[in-house]
RODO-451258 format. One record per residue (C-alpha): x, y, z. Coordinates in Angstrom, 3 decimals. Layout:
<pts>
+----------+----------+----------+
:       xx :       yy :       zz :
+----------+----------+----------+
:        X :        Y :        Z :
...
+----------+----------+----------+
</pts>
This chain:
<pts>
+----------+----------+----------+
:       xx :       yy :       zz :
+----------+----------+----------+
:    0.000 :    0.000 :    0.000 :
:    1.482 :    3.363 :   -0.851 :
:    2.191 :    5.892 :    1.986 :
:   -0.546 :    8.226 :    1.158 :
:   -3.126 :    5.245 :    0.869 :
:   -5.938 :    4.929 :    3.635 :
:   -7.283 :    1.546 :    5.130 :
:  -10.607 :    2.048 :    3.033 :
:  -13.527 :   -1.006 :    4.283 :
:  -15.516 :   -2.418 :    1.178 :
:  -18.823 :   -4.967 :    1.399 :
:  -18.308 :   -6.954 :   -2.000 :
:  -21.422 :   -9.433 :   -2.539 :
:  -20.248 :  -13.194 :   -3.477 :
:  -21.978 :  -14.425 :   -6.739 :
:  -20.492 :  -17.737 :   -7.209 :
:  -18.148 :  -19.460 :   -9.276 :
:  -17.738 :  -15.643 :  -10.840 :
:  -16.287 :  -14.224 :   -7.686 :
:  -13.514 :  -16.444 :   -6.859 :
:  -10.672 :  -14.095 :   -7.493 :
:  -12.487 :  -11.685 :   -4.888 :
:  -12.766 :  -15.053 :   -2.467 :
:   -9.109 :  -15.449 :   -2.959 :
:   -8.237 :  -11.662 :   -2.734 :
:   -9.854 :  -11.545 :    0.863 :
:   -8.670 :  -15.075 :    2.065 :
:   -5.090 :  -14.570 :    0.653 :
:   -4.542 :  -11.256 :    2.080 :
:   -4.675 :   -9.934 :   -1.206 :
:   -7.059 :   -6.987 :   -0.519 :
:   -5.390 :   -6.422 :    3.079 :
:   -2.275 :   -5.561 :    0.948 :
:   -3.756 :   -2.914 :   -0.525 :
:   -5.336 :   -1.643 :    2.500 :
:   -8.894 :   -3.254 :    1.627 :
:  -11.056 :   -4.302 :    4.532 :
:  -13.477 :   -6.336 :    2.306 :
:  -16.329 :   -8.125 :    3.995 :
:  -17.820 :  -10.582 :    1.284 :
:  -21.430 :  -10.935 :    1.533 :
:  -23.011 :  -14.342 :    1.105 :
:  -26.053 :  -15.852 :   -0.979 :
:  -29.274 :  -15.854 :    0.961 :
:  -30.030 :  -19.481 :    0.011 :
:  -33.153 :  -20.034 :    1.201 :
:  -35.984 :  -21.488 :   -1.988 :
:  -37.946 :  -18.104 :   -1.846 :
:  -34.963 :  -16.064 :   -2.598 :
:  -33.159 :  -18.993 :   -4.734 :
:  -36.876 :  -19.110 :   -7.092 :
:  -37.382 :  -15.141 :   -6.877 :
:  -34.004 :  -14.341 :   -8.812 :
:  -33.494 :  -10.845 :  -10.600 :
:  -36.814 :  -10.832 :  -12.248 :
:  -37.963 :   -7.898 :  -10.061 :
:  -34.554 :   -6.190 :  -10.225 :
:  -35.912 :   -3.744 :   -7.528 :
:  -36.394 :   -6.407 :   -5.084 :
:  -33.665 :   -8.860 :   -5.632 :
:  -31.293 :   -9.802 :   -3.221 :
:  -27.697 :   -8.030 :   -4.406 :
:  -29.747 :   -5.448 :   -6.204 :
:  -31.572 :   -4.091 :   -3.080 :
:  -28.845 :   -4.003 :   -0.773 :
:  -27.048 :   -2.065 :   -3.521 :
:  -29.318 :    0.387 :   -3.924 :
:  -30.014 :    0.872 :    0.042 :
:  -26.245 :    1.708 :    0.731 :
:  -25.643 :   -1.932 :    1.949 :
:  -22.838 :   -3.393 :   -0.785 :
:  -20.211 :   -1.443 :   -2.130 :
:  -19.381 :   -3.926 :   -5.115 :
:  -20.943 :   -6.428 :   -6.994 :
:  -20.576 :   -9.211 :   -9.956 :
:  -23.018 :   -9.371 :  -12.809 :
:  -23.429 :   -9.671 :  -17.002 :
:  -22.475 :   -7.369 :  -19.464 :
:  -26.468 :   -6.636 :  -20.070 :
:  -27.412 :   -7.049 :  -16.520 :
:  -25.133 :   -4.641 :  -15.685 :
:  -26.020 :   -1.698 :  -18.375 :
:  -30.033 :   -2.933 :  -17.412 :
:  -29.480 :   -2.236 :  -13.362 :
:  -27.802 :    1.021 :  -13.976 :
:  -30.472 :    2.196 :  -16.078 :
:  -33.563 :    1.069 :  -14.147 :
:  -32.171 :    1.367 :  -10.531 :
:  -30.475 :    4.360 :  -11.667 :
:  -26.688 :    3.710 :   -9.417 :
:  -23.524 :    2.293 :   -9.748 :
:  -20.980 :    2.153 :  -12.246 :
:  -19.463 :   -0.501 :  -14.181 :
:  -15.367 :   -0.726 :  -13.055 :
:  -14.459 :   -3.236 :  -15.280 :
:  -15.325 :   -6.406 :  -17.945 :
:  -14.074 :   -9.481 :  -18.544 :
:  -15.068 :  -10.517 :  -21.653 :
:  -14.463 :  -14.241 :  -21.582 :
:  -15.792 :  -15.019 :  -18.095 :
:  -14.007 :  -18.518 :  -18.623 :
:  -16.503 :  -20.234 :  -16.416 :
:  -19.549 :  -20.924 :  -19.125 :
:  -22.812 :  -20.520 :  -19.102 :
:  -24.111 :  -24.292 :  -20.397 :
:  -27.743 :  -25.188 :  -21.787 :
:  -28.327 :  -28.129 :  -20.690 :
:  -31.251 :  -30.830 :  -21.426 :
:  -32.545 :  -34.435 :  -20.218 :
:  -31.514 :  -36.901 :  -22.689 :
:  -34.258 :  -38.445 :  -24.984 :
:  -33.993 :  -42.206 :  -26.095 :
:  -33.444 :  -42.857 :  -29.215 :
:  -31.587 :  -39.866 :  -31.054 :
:  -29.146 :  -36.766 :  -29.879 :
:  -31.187 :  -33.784 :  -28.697 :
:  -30.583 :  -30.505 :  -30.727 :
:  -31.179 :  -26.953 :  -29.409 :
:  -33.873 :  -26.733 :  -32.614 :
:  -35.624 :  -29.503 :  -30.640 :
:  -36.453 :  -26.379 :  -27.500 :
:  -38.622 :  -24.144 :  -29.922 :
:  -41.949 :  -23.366 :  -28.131 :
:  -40.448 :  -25.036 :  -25.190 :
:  -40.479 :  -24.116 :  -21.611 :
:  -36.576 :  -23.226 :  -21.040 :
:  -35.526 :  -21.634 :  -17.699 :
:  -33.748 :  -18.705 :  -17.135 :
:  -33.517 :  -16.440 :  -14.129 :
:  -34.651 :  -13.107 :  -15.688 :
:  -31.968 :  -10.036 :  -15.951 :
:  -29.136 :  -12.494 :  -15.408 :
:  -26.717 :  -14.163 :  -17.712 :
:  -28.446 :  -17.025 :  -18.223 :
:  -31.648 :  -14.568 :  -19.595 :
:  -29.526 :  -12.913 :  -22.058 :
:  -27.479 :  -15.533 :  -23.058 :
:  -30.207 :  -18.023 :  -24.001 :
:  -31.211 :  -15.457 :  -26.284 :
:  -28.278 :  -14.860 :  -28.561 :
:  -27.849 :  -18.672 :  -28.390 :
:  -31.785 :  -20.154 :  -28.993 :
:  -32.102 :  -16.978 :  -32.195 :
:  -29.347 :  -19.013 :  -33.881 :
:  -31.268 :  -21.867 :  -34.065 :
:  -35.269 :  -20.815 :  -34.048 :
:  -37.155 :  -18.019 :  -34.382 :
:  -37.360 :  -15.318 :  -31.795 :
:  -41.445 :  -15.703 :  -31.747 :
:  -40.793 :  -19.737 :  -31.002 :
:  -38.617 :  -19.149 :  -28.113 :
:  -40.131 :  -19.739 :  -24.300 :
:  -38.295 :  -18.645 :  -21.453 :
:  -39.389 :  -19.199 :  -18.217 :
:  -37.858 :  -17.181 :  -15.167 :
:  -36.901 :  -20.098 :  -12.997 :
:  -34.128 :  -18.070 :  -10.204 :
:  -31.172 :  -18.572 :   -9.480 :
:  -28.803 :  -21.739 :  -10.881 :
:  -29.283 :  -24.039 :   -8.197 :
:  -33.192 :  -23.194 :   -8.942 :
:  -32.658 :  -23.997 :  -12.672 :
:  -30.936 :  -27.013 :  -12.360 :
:  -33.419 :  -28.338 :   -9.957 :
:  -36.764 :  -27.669 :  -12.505 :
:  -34.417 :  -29.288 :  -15.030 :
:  -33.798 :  -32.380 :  -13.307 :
:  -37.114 :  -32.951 :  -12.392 :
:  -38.502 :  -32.310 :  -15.924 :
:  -40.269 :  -29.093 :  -15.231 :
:  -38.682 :  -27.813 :  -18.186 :
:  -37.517 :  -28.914 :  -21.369 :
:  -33.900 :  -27.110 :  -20.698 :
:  -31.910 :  -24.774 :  -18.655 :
:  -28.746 :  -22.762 :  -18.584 :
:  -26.583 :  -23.389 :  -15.869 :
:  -23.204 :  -22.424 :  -14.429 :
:  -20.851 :  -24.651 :  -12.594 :
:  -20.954 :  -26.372 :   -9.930 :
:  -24.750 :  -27.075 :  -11.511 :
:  -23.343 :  -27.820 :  -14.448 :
:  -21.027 :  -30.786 :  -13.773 :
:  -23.701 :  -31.572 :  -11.480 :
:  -26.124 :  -32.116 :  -14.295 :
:  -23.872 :  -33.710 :  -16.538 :
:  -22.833 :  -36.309 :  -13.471 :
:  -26.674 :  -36.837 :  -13.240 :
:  -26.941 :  -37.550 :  -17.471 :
:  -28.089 :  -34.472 :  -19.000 :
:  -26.639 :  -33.407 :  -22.320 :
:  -24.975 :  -30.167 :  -22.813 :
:  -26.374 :  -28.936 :  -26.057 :
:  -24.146 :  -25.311 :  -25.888 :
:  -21.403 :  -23.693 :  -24.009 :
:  -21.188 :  -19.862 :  -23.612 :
:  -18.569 :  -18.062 :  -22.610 :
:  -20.349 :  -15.030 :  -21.253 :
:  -18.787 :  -11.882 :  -20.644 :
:  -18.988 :   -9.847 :  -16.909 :
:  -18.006 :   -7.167 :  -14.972 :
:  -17.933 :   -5.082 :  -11.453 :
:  -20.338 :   -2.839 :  -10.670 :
:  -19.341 :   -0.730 :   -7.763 :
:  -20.784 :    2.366 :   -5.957 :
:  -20.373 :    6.041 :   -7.664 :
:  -19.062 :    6.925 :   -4.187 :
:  -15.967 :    4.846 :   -4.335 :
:  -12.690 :    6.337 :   -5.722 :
:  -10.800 :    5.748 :   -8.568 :
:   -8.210 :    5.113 :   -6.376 :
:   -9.848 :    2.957 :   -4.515 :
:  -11.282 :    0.799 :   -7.462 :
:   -7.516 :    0.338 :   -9.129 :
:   -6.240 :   -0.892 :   -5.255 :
:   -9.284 :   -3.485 :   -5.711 :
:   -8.315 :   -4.376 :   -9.286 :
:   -4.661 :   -4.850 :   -8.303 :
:   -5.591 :   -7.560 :   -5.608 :
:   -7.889 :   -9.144 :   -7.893 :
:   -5.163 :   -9.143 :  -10.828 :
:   -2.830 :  -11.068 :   -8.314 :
:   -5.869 :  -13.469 :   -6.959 :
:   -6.532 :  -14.503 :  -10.710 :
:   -2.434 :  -15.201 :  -11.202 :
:   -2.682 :  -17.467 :   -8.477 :
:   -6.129 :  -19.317 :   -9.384 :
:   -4.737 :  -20.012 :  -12.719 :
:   -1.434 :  -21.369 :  -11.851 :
:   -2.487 :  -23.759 :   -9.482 :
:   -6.388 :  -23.917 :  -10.183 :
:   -6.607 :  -27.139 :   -8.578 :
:   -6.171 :  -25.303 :   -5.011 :
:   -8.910 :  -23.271 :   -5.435 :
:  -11.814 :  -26.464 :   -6.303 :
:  -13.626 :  -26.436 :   -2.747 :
:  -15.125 :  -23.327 :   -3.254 :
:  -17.092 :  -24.691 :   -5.576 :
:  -17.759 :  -27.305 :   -3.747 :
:  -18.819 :  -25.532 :   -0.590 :
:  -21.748 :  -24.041 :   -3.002 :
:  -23.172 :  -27.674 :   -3.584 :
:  -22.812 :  -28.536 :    0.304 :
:  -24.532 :  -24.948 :    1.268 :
:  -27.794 :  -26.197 :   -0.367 :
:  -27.934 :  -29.981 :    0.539 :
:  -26.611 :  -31.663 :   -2.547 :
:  -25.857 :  -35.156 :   -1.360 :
:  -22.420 :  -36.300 :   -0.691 :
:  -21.827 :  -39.224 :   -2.993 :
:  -22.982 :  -37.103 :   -6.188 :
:  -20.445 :  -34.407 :   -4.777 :
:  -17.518 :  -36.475 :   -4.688 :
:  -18.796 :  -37.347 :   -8.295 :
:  -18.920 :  -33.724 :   -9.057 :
:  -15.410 :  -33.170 :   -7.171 :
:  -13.911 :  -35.715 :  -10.149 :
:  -14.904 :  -34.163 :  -12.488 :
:  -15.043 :  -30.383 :  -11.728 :
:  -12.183 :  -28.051 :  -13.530 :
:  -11.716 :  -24.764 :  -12.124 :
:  -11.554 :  -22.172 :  -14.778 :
:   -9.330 :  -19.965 :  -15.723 :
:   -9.587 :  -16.510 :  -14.700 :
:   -8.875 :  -13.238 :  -16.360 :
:   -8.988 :   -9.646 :  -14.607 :
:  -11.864 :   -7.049 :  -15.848 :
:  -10.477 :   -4.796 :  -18.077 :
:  -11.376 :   -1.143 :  -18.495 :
:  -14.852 :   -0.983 :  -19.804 :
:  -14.908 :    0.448 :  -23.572 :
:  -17.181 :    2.409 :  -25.327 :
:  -17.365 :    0.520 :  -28.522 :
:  -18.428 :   -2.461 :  -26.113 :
:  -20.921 :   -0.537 :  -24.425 :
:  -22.126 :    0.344 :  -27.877 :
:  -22.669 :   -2.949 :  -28.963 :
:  -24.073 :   -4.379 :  -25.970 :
:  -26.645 :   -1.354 :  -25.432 :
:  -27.525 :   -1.662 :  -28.815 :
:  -28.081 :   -5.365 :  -29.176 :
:  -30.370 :   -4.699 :  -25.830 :
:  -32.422 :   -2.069 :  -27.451 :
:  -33.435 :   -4.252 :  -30.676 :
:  -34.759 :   -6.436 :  -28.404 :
:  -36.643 :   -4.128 :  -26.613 :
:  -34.990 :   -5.254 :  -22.913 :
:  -33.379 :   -1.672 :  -22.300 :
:  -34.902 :    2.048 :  -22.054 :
:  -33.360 :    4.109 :  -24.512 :
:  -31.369 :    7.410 :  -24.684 :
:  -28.645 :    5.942 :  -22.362 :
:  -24.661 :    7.260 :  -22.792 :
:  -21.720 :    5.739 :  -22.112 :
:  -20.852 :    7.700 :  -19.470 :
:  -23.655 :    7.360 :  -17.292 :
:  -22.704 :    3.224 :  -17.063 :
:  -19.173 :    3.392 :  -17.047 :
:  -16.448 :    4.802 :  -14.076 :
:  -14.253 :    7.020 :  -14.769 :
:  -10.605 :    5.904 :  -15.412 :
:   -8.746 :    5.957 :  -12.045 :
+----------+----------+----------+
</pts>
């Protein structure tokens, strides 16, 4: 930490496999380094909250304590995060990584006889927690292969939601991240398409510049570390599976079979990016328009 640097305290809310390198940061003494007191905020986990999701972005969980003053940082999409500053009207987005690295996977139950396509999901329920990754994502994937008035996306929650109406054939398919996703494909379901997704930070207008580069820096280290010895880093996505009851023979299945990503740090949020993104949003109707670049993206430090 540099002599003119103050011990600054952040609340950074965890949203899975996504926030590792923030895990790592705080657990590593990363953050401390930098003279970050980060408190990272867990999942509420309970089915109400799991099953609500971000479909009412001014209720849902990280949303709401955003907006009330109660997190300072937070993970999210590309689109989710241009759609939250827009509607809630706060935050900023402090950086993008645009290979996320960890997927986001469609998965569906097999069917006897013949491979399953994607083609075979028109006019079929497929689950999604709306305003998320998985929302946006299933778009640009099921328009490649149907047309937009034939595809049916149900708002299911959050993954562990998802993967749970999937396995018990409340929908035809769902788009999962890992752990859910090895857990699904340990349990027989066929990945049909894998998504690299693209993400970023969204952190309070009222944090400095100088703050948010001492937060990158840690972060930059943490993902050094995850990717040169990734296999260190596997229980935490574990830990997710145990935190909602997943039994422990099909976890030690998942454990096998499990690779941690790799992890790149967010990079400084372009405007030709933003353009796309906001654009692609607005043909679609999912964004409000007359929204600049600078009202989404912080300043550089």
């Amino acid at each position: 930490m540099g002599q003119n640097e103050r011990t600054v305290a952040l609340r950074v809310f965890d949203h899975g496999g996504w926030a590792l390198p923030w895990r790592v940061a705080q657990q590593e003494g990363l953050f401390a380094s930098e003279g970050l007191v980060v408190e990272i905020l867990q999942w509420d986990v309970s089915p109400e909250v799991l099953s609500a999701g971000t479909a009412d972005l001014s209720t849902a969980d990280k949303e709401s304590k955003f907006a009330h003053g109660e997190v300072d940082v937070y993970g999210a999409c590309e689109w989710g995060l241009i759609k939250r500053i827009t509607e809630l009207g706060s935050g900023r987005i402090a950086g993008m990584r645009r290979d996320m690295g960890m997927p986001m996977k469609l998965f569906v139950l097999p069917v006897a006889g013949r491979a399953p396509a994607i083609a075979d999901l028109a006019d079929r329920p497929v689950a999604i927690n709306q305003n998320s990754g998985s929302h946006y994502v299933a778009l640009e994937v099921l328009e490649q292969h149907m047309a937009r008035e034939s595809i049916r996306l149900v708002h299911i929650g959050e993954p562990f939601a998802r993967y749970q109406a999937l396995m018990a054939g409340d929908v035809a398919g769902a788009f999962v991240l890992e752990p859910w996703s090895t857990l699904a494909d340990v349990q027989g379901a066929v990945c049909l398409n894998s998504y690299p997704g693209r993400g970023g930070v969204m952190m309070s207008a009222t944090v400095p510049a100088e703050v948010r580069e001492r937060f990158r820096r840690a972060v930059v280290c943490a993902c050094t570390r995850i990717n040169a010895q990734p296999e260190r880093y596997q229980e935490n996505f574990i830990e997710q599976l145990r935190r909602v009851g997943i039994a422990a023979p099909l976890i030690e299945q998942v454990r096998a079979r499990l690779h941690v990503p790799r992890y790149d740090p967010p990079e400084p949020y372009t405007e030709d990016a933003f353009t796309t993104c906001y654009a692609w949003m607005r043909e679609r109707h999912l964004v409000m328009d007359g929204i600049a670049y600078d009202r989404v993206a912080a300043s550089a430090p």
